[in-house]
N, CA, C and O atoms as a MOPAC input file, in Angstrom:
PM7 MOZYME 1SCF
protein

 N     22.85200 1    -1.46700 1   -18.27200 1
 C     23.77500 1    -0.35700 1   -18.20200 1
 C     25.19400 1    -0.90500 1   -18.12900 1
 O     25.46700 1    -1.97200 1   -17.57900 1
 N     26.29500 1     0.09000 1   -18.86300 1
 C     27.70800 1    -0.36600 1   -18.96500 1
 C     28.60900 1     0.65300 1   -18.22800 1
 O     28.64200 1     1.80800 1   -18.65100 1
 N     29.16800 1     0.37700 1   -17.40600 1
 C     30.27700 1     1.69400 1   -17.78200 1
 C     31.77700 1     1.15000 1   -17.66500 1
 O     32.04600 1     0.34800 1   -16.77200 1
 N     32.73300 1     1.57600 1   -18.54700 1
 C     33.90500 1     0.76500 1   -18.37700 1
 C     34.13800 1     2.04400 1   -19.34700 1
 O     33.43500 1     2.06800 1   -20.35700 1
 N     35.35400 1     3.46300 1   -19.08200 1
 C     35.63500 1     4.29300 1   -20.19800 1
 C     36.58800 1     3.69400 1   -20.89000 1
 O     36.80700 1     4.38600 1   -21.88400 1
 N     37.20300 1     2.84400 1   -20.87100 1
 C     38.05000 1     2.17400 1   -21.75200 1
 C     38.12200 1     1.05900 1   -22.85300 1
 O     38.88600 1     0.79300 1   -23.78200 1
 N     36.55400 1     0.33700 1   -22.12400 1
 C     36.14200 1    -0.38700 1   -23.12800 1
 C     34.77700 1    -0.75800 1   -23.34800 1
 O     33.88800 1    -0.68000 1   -22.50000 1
 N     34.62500 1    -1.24100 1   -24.74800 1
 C     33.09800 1    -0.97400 1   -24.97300 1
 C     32.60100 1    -2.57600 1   -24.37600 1
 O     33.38100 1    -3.43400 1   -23.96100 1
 N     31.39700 1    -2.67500 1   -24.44500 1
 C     30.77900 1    -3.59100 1   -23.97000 1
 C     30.60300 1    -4.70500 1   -24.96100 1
 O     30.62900 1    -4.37300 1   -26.14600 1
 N     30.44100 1    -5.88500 1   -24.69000 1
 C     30.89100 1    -6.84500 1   -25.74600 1
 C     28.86100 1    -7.16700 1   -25.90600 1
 O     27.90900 1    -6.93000 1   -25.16300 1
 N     29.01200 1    -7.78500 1   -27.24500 1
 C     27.89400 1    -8.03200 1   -27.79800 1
 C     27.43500 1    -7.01900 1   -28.24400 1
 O     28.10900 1    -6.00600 1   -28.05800 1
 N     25.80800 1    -6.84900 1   -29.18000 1
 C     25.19600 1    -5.65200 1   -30.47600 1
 C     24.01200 1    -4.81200 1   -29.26900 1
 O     23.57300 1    -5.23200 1   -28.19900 1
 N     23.83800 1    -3.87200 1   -29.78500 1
 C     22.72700 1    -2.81700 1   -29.68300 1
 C     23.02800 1    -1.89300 1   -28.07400 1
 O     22.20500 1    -1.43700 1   -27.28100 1
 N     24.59800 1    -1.87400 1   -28.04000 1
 C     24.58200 1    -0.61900 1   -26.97400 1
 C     24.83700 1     0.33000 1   -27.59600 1
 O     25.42400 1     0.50900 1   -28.66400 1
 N     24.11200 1     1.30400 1   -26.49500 1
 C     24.65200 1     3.02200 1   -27.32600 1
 C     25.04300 1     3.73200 1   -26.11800 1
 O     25.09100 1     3.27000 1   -24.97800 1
 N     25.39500 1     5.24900 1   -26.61500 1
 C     25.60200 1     5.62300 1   -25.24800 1
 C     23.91300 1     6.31700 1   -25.00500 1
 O     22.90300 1     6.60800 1   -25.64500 1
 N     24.40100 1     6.32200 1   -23.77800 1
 C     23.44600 1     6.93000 1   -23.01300 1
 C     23.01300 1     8.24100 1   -22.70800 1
 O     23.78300 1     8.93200 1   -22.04200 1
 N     21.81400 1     8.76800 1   -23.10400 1
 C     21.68500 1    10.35700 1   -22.41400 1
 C     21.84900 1    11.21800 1   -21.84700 1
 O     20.80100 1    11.48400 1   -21.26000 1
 N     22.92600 1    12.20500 1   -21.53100 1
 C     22.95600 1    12.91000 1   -21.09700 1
 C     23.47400 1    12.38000 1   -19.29800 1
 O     23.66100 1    13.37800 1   -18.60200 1
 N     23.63500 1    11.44100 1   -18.76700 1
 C     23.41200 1    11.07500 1   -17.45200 1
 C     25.18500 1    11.49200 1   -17.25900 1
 O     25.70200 1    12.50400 1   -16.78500 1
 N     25.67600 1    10.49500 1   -17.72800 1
 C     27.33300 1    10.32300 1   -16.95700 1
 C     27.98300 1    10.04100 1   -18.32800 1
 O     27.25100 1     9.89000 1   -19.30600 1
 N     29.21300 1     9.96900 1   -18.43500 1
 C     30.27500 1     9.93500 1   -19.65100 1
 C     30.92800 1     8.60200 1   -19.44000 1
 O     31.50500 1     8.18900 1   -18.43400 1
 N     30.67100 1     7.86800 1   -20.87300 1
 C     31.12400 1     6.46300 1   -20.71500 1
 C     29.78400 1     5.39900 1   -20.53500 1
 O     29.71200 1     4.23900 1   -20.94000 1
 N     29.12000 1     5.90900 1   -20.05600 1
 C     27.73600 1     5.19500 1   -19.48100 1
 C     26.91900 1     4.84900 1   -21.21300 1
 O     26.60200 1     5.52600 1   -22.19100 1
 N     26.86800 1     3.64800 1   -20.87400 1
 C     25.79800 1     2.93800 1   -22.57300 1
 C     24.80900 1     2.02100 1   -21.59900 1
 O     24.77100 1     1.69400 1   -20.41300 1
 N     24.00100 1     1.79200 1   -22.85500 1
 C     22.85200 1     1.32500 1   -22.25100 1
 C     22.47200 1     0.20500 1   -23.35100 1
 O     23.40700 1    -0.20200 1   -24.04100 1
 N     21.35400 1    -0.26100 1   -23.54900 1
 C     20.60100 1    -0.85600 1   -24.39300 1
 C     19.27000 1    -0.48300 1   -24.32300 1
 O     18.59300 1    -1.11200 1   -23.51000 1
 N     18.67900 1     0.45500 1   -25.02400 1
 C     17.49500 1     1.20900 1   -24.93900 1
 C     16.53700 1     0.20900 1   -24.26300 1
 O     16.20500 1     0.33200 1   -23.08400 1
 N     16.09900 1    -0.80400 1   -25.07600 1
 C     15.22300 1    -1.87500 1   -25.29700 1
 C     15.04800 1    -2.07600 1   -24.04200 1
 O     13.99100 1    -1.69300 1   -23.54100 1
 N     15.81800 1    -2.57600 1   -23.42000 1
 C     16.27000 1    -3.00900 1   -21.94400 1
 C     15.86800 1    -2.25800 1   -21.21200 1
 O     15.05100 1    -2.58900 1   -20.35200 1
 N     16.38800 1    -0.85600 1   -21.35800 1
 C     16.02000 1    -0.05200 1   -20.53100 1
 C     14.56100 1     0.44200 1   -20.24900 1
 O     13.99800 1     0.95600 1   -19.28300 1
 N     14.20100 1     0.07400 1   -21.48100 1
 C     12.01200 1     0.38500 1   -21.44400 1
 C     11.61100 1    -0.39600 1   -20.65400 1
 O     10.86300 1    -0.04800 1   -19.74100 1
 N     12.03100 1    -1.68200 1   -20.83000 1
 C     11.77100 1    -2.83400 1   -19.91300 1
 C     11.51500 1    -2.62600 1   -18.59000 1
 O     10.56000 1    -2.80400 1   -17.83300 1
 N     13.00700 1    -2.05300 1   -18.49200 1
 C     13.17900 1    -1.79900 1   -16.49700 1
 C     11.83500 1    -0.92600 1   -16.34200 1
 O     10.87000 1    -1.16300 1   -15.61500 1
 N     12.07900 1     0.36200 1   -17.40100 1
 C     11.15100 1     1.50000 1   -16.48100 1
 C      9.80100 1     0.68700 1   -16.50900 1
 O      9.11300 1     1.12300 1   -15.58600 1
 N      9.13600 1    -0.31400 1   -17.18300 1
 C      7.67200 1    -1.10600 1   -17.10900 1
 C      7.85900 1    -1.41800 1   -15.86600 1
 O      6.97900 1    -1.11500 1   -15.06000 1
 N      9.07500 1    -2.11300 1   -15.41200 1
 C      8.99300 1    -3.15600 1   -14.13900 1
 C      8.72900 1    -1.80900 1   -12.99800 1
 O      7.77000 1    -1.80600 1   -12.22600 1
 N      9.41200 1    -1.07200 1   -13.03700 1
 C      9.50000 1     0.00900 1   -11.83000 1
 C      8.18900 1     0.47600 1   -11.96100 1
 O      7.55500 1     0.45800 1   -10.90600 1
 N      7.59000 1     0.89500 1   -12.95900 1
 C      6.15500 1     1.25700 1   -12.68800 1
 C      5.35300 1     0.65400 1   -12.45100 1
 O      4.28900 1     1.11700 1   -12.04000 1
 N      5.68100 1    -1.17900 1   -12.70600 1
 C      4.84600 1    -1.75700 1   -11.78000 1
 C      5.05500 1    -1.83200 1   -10.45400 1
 O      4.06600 1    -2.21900 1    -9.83200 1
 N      6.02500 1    -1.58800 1    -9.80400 1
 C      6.57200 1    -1.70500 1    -8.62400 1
 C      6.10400 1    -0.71200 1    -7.64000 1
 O      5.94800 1    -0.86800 1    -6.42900 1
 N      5.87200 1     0.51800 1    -8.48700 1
 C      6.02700 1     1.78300 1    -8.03800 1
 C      3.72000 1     1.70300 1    -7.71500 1
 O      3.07200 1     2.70300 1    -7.40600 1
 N      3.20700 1     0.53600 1    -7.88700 1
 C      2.12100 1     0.49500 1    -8.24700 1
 C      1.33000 1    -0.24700 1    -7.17200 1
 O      0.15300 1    -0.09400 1    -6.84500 1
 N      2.26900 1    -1.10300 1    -6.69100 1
 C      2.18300 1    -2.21500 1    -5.28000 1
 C      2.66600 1    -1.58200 1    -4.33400 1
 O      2.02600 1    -1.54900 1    -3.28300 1
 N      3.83200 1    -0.95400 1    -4.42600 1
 C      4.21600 1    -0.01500 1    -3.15800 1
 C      5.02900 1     1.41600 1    -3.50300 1
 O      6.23400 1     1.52400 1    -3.72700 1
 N      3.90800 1     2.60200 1    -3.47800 1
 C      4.98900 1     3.97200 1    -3.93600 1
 C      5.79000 1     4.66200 1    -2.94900 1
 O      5.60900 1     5.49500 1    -2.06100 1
 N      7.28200 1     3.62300 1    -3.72200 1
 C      8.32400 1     4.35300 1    -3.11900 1
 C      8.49400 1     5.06100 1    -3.84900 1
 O      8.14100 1     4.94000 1    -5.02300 1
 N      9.29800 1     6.35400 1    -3.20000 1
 C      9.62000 1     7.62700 1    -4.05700 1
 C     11.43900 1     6.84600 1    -5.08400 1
 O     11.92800 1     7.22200 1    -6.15000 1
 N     11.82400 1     5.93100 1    -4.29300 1
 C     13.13500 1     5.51100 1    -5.42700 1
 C     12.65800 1     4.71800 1    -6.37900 1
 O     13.50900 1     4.71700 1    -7.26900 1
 N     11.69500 1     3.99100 1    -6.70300 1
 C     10.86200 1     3.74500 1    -8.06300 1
 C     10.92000 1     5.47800 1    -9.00500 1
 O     11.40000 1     5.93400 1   -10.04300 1
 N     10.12800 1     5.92700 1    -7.87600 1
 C      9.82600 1     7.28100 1    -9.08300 1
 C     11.41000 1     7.74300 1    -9.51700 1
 O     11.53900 1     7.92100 1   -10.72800 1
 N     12.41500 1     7.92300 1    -8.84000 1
 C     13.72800 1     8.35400 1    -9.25000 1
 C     14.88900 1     7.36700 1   -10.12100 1
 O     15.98700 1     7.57500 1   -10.63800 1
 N     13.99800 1     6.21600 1    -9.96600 1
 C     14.84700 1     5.29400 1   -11.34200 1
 C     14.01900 1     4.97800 1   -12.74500 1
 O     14.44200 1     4.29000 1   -13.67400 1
 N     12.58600 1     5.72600 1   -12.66100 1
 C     11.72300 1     5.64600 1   -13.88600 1
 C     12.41400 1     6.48600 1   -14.44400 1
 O     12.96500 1     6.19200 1   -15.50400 1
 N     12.63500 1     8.34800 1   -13.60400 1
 C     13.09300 1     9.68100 1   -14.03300 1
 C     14.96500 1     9.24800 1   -15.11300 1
 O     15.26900 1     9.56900 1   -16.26200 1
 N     15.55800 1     8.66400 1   -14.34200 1
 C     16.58700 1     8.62000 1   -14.91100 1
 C     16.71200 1     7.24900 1   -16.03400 1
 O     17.51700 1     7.03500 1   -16.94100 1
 N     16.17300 1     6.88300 1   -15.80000 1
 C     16.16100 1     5.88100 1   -17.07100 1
 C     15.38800 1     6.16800 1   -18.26600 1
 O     15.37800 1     5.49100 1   -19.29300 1
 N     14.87500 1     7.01500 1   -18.08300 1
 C     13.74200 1     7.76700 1   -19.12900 1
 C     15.03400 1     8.99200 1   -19.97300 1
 O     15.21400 1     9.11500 1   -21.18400 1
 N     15.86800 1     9.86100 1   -18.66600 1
 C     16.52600 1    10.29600 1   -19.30100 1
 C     17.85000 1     9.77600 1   -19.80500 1
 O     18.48600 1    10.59200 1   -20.47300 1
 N     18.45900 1     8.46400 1   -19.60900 1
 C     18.90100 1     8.15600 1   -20.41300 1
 C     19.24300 1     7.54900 1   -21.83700 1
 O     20.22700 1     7.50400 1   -22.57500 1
 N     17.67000 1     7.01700 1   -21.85200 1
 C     17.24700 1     6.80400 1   -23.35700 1
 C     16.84200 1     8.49000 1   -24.10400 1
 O     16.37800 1     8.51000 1   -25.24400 1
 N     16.98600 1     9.31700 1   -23.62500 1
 C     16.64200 1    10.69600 1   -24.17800 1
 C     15.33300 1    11.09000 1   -24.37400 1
 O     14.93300 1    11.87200 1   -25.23700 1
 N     14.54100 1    10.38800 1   -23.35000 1
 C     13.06000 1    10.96700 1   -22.93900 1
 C     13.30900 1    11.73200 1   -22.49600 1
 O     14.13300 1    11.31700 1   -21.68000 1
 N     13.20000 1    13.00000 1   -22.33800 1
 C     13.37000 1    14.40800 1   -21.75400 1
 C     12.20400 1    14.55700 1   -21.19500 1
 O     12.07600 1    14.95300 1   -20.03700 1
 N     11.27000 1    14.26600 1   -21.93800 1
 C      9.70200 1    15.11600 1   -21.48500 1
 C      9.01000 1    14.32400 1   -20.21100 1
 O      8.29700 1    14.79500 1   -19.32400 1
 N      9.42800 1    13.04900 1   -20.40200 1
 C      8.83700 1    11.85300 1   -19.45400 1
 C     10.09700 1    12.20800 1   -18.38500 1
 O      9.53700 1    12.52300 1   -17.33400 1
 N     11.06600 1    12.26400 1   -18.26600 1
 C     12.01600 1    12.40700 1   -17.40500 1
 C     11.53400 1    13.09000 1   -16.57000 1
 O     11.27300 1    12.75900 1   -15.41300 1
 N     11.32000 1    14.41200 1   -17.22500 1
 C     10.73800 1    15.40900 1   -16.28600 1
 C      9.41800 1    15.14700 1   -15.40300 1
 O      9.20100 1    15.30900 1   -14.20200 1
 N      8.84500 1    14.80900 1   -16.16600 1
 C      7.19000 1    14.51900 1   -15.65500 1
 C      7.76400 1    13.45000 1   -14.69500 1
 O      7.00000 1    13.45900 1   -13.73000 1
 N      8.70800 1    12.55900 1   -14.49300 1
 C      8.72700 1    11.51700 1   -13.20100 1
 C      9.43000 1    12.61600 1   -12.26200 1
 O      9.35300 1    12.54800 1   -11.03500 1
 N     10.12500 1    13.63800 1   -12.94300 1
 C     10.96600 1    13.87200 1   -12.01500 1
 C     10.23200 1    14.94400 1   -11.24500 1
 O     10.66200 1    14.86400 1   -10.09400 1
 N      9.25600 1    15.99200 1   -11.32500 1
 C      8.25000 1    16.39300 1   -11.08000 1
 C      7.09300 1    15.24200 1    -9.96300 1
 O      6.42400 1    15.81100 1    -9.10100 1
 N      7.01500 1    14.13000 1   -10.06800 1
 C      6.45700 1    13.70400 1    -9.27700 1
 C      6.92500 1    13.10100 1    -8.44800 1
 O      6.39200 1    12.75100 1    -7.39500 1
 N      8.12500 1    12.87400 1    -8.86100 1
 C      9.11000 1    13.07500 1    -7.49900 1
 C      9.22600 1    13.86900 1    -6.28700 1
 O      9.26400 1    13.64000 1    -5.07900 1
 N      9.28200 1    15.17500 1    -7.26500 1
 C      9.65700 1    16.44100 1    -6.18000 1
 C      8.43800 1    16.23900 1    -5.54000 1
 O      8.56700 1    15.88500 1    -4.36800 1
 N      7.01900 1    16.37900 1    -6.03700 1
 C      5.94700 1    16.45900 1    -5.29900 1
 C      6.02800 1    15.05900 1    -3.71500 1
 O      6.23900 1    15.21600 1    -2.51200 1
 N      5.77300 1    13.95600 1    -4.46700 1
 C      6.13500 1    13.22800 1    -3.08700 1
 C      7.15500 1    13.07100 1    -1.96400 1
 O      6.96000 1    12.55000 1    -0.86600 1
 N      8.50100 1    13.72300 1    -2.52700 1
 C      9.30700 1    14.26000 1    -1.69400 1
 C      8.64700 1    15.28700 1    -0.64300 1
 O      8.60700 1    15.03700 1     0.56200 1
 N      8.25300 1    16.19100 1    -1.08200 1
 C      7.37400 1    17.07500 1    -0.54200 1
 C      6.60700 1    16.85000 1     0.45300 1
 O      6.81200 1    17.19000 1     1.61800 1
 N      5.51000 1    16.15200 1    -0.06000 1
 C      4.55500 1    15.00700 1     1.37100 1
 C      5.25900 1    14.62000 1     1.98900 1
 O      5.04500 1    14.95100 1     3.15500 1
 N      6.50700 1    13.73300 1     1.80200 1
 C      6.92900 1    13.31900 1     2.77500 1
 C      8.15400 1    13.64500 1     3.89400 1
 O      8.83300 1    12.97100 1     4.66900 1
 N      8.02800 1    15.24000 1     3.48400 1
 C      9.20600 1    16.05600 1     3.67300 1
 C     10.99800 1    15.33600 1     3.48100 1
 O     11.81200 1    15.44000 1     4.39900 1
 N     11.24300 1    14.83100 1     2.50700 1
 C     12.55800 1    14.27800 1     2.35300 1
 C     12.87700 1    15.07700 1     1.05700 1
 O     12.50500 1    15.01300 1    -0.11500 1
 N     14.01600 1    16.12100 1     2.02100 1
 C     14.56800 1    17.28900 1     1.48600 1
 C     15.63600 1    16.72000 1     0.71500 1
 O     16.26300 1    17.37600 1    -0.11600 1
 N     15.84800 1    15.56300 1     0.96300 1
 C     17.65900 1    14.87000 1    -0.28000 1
 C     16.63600 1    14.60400 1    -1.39100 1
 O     16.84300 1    15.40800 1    -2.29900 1
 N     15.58800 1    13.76600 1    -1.67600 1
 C     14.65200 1    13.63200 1    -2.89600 1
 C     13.96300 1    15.11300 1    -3.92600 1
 O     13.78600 1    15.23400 1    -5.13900 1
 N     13.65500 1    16.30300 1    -2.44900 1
 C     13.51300 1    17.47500 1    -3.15400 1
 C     14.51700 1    18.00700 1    -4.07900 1
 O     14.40300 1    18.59300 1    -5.15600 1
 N     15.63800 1    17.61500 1    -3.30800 1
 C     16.43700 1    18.51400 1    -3.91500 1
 C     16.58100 1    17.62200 1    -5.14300 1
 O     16.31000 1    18.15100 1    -6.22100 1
 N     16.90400 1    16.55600 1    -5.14200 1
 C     17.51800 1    15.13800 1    -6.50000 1
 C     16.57200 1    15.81500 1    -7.30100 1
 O     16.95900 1    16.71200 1    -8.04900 1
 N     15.16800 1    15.44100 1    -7.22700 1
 C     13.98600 1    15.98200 1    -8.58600 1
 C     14.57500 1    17.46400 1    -9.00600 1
 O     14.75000 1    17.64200 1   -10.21100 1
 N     14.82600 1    18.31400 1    -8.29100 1
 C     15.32800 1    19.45200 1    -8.99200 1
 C     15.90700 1    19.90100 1    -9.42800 1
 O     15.76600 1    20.87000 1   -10.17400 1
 N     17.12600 1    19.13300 1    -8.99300 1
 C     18.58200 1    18.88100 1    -9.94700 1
 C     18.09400 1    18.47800 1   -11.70400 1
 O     18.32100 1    19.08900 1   -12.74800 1
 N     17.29400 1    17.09900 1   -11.41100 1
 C     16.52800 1    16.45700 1   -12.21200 1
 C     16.30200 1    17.84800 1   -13.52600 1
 O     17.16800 1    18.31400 1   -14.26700 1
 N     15.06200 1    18.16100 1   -13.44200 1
 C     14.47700 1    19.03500 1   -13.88300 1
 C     15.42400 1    20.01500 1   -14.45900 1
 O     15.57500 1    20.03700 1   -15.68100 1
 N     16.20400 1    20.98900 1   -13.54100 1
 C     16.61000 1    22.00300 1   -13.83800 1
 C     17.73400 1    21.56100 1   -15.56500 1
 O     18.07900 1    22.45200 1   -16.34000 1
 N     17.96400 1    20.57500 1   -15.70600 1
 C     18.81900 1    19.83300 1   -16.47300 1
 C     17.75200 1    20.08200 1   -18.13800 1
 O     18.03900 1    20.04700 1   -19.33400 1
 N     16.98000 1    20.22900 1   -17.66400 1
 C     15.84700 1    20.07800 1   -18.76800 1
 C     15.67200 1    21.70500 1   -19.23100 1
 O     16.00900 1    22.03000 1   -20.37000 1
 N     15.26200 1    22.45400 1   -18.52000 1
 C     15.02000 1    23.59000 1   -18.72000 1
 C     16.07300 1    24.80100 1   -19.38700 1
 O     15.67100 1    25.95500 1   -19.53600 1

């Protein structure tokens, strides 16, 4: 991830990014990468901030549908674990979609 609104990022294959923030580029490729690592992470120990950096990195490559679906299982484990700042984040999440 880049953000600098004034200047672009040096070296090939950034773009901007989905929908997240203005100015914000990415490198898709990269970014699939991360979300593999977080879901392995998210696999050894489920923290609910794994699930909220799969959700947004999904939507910044312009996965919409997967965005949601992390961000949805977000809200749910927020839920179990009553942490009303995560309820609310997944729904922010979501509502963005709809």
């Amino acid at each position: 991830m880049h953000r600098t609104l004034n200047q672009d990022p040096k070296g090939k294959g950034w773009v901007r990014c989905g929908g997240i923030f203005e100015g914000l580029k990415c490198k898709p490729d990269k970014v699939k990468e991360a979300i593999e690592y977080f879901k392995i992470a998210y696999e050894v120990f489920p923290d609910i901030v794994a699930l909220n950096q799969i959700a947004l990195a999904y939507e910044s490559v312009g996965e919409e549908q997967l965005a949601v679906e992390y961000y949805k299982r977000m809200k749910d484990q927020a839920q179990l674990e009553k942490n009303d700042v995560y309820v609310q984040t997944a729904e922010l999440g979501i509502e963005r979609f709809e």
